[in-house]
C-alpha positions as CSV (number, residue, x, y, z in Angstrom):
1,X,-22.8,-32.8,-16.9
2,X,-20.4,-32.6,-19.5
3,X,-20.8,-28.8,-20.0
4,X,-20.5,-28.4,-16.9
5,X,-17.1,-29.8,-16.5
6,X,-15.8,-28.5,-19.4
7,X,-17.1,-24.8,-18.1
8,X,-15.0,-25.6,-15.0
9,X,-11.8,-26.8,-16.8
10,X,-12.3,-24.1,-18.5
11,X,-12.8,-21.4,-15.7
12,X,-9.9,-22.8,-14.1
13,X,-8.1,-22.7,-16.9
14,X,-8.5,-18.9,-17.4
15,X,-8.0,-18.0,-13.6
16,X,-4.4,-19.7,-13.9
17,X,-3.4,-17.6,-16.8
18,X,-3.6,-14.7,-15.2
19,X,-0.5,-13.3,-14.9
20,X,0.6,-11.6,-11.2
21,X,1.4,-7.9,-10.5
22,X,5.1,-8.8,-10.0
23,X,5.4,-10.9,-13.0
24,X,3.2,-8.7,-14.9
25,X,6.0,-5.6,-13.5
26,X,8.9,-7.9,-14.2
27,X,7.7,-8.4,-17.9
28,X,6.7,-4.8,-17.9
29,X,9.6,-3.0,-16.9
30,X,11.9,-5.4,-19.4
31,X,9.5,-4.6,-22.5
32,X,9.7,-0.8,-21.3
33,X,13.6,-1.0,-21.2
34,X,14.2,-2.4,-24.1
35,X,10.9,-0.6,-26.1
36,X,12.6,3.1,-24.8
37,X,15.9,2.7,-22.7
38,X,17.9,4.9,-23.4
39,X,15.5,7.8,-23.2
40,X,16.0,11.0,-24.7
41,X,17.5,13.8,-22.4
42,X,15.2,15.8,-20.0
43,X,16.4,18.2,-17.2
44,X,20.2,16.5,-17.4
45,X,18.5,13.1,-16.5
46,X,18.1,10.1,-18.9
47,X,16.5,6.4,-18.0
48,X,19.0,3.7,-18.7
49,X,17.2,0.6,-17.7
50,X,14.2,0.1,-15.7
51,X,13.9,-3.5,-14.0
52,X,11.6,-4.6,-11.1
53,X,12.9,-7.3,-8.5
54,X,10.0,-9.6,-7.5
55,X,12.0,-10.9,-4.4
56,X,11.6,-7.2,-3.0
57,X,9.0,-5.9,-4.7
58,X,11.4,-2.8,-5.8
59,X,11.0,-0.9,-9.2
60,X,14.4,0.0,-10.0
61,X,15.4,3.0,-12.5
62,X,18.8,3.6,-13.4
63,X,19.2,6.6,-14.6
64,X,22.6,8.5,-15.7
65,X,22.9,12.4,-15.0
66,X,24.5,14.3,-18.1
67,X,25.7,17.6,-18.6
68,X,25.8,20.2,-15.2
69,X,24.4,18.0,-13.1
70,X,27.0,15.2,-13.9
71,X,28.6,16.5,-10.8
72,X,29.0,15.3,-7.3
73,X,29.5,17.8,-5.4
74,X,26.1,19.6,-7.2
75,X,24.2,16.6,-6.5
76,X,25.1,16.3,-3.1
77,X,23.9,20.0,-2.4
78,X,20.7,19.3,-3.5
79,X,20.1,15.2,-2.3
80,X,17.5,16.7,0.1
81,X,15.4,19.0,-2.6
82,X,15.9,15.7,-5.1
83,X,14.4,13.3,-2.3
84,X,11.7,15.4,-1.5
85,X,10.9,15.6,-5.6
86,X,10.9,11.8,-5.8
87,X,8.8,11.5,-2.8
88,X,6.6,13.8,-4.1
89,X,6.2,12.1,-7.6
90,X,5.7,8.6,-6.0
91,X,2.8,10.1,-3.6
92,X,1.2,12.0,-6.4
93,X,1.1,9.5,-8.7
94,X,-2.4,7.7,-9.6
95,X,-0.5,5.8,-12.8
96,X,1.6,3.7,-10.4
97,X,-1.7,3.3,-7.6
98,X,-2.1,-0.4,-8.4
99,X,1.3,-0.8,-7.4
100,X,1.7,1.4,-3.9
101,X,-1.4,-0.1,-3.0
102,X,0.8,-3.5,-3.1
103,X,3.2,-1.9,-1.1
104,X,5.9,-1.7,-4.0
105,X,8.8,0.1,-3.5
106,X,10.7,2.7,-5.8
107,X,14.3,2.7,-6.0
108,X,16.6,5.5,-8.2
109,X,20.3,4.7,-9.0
110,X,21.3,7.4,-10.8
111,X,25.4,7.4,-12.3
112,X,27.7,10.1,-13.8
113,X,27.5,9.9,-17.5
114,X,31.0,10.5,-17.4
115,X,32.6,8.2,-15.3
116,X,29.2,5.3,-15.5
117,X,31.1,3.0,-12.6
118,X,30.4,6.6,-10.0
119,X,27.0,6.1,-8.5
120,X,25.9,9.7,-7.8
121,X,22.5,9.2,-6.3
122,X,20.8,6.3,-4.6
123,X,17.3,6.4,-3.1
124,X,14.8,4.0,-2.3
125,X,11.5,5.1,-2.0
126,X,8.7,2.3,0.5
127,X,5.2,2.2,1.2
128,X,6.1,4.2,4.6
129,X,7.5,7.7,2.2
130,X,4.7,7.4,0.0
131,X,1.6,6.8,2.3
């Protein structure tokens, strides 16, 4: 009898530990921030900060453009072809499937390395774009 309640203290014990997908996502995207963030340049674009907001379920990446595409007027010619990309990554994706299948959503706010306060590019991306 005694086993048996230990096993179930224990059981219950181990159940309880397990950590959530959202806090699991909150701790993740923190470790990957301060593990990485800054990143390295690629294509004009580098990842700031990455933090996830369990209230919403949202992924957020900030993101800075640099060189030519630290430019508004650039950037607003192509929002369409840049949505479409995103879009496209979030859909395509099997790394992130765990988390679309919760019904996550993905939000980019990307600012002008030179003047960081000028948000350039906002999009958020919900289980509706991505399905």
């Amino acid at each position: 009898m005694n086993k048996i309640i230990a096993a179930t203290f224990l059981l219950i014990g181990l159940v309880s530990c397990q950590e959530s997908l959202e806090n699991k996502s909150v701790r993740e995207a923190k470790e990957y921030t301060e593990k990485f963030c800054p990143t390295p340049v690629t294509n004009n674009t580098r990842t700031d900060s990455v933090a996830f907001i369990k209230e919403t379920k949202t992924y957020t990446y900030y993101c800075s453009f640099v060189g030519r595409l630290d430019d508004k007027q650039i950037v607003d010619q192509n929002k369409g072809k840049l949505n479409n990309l995103l879009v496209q990554e979030i859909k395509s994706s099997t790394n992130i499937k765990q988390l679309k299948d919760a019904g996550f959503n993905f939000e980019y706010i990307v600012r002008s390395e030179k003047s960081p306060k000028e948000v350039l590019y906002q999009l958020t991306i919900s289980k509706k774009d991505y399905q």
